[in-house]
N, C-alpha and C positions, 0 to 999 in steps of 0.2 A: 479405695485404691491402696496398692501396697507401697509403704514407705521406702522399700528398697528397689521400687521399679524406675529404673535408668531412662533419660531422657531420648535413648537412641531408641530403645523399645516401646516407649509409650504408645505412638501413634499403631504400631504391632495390637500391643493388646487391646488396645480398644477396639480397633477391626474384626481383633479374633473375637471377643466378648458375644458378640451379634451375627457370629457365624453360621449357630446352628448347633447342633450336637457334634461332639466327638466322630470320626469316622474310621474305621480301622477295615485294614484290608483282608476283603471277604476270601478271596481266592486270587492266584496266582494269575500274571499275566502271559510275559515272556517267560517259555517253559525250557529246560533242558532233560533228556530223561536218563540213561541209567548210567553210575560209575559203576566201573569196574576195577579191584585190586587183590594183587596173592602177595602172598609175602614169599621169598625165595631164597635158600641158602646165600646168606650174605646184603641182604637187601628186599627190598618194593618193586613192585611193579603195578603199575595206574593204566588205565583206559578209561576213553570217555571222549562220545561223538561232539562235532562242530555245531552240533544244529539250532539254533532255538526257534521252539513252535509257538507261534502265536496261535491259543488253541488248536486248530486243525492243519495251519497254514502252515508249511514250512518256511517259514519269512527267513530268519535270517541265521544266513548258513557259515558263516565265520566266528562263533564263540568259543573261543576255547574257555573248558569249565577246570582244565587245569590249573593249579597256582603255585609257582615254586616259592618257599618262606626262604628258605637258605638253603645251604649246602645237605642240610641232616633233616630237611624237613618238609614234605608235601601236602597238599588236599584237590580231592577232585571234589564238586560239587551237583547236585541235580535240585531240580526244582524252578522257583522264580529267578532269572539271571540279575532283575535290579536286586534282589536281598544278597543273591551271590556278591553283585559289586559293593555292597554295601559293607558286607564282613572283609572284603578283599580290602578296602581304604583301611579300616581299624588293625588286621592281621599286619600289610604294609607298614605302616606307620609303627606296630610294635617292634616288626624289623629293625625299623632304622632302630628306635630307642635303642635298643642292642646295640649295634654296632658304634652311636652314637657314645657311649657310655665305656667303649673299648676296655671291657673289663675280661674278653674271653668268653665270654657266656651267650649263648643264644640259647632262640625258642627252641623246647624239643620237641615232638611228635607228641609224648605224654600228656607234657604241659600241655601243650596247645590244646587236645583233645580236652583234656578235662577244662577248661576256659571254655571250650565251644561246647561243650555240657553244661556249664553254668549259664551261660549268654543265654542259649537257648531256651532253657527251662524257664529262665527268668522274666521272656519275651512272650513264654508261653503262658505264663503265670498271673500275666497283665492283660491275656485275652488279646494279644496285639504278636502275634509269631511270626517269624521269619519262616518264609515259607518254603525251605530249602533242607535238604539231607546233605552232612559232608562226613566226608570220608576223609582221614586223615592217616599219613604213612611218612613212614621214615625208619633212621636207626639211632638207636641210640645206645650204647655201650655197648655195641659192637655188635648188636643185634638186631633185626629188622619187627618192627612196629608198623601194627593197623588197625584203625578204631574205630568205629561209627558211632556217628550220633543223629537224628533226626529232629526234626521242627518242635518236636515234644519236648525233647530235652531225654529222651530215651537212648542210651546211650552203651554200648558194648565193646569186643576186641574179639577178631579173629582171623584164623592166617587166612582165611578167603571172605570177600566183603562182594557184594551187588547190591545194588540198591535198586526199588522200580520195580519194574519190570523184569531188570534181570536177575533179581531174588529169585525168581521163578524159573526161568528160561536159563540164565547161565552159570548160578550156584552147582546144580548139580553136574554139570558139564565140569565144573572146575574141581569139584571135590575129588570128580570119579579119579580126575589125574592128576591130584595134586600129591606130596609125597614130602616129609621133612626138610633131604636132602635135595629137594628141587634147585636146578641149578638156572642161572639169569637166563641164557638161551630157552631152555623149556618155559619158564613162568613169562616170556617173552608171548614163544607161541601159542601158549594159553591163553592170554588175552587177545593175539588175531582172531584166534581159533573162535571164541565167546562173541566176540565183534563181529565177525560173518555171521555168527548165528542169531545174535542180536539184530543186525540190518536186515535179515529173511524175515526174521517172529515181529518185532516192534515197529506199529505203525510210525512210532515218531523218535526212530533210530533216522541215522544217515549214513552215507560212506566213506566221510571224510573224520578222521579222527585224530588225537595227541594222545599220544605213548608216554609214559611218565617211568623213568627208572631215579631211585635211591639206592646208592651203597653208599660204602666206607671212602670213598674215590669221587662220590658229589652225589649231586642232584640233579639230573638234566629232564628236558620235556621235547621231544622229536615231533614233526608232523608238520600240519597235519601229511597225515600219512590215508591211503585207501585202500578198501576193501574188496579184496578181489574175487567176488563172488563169481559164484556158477549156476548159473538161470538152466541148463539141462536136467535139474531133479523136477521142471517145472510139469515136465510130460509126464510124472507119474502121482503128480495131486489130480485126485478125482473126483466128484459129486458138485463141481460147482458153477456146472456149465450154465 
């Protein structure tokens, strides 16, 4: 027995000793799927449905995979929603330290980003990963910031991010119209726009969603908000009667 194990944890490790092998998580439970974010003259802009799927089910339909850090700093998230809450409590609590510390300084999108590069990789490294993609945005010197990183610890920046599914389905939707001088109303519409198209293609999209804008003026998170789709293009799919 180790000489430095404390009496409060004894009867712990002994139970644990005789438990069995180590057990790490195979795959993901409660699922969320795809974020969305552009970056836009003066600012971010985030999407990203309420849904989370318990495999096929859509159980439960109130998550938002939004998270506001501060004023300068956002992430949206996909994947298992416990590892999303899980990085949410440690992000949280860096917050405070910050403000706690009232030195002027907070997290920035950079920072954070590359931290959730490290954690990641780290977790990945131990054979024990978080099983979640996040997307991180914000501004920082006056400039708007977008990053990803995934469960690997694979990790990049660019003015248009999807994760999922909508790598596929709504990256090029967004490129086609995306433009330097993209102004917040346009890079607004662009994420409705992605979001409809997202809830037609993606089994495990929904129609309820949060809108996430950053600028220089804050950080705010709207919604959820709904998608007003139009079931009329329905009459011209064919072969699947």
């Amino acid at each position: 027995m180790s000489s430095n194990l404390s009496f409060d944890s004894f009867s712990t490790a002994i139970a644990g000793s005789h438990a069995g092998p180590k057990k790490l998580t195979q795959t993901p439970v409660t699922t969320g799927t795809s974020v969305l974010a552009v970056k836009f003259n003066g600012g971010v802009a985030f999407g990203a449905d309420t849904l989370g799927s318990y495999g096929s089910l859509a159980r439960f339909r109130n998550c938002e995979r939004l998270l506001k850090i501060n004023e300068s700093t956002m992430i949206g998230c996909m994947g298992d929603y416990a590892d999303f809450q899980h990085l949410k409590d440690i992000i949280e609590q860096m917050a405070i330290d910050d403000l706690c510390k009232d030195d002027n300084i907070t997290l920035s999108p950079r920072s954070l980003h590359s931290w959730l590069t490290r954690v990641l990789y780290n977790k990945r490294s131990k054979m024990d990963p978080l099983w979640t993609t996040v997307v991180v945005g914000g501004i920082e010197k006056g400039e708007g910031f977008l990053g990803f990183v995934d469960k690997l610890g694979t990790a990049y920046k660019d003015p248009i991010i999807a994760t999922g599914y909508g790598s596929m389905i709504a990256t090029p939707l967004m490129r086609n119209a995306w433009r330097p001088d993209l102004t917040q109303a346009e890079a607004v519409k662009m994420v409705e726009d992605s979001m409809r198209v997202m809830f037609y293609r993606d089994a495990r999209a929904f129609h309820k969603y949060h809108l996430g804008i950053v600028t220089a003026d804050g950080c705010q998170i709207q919604g959820p908000l709904e998608v007003q789709p139009d079931w009329s293009i329905a009459s011209l799919i064919s072969g699947y009667e």
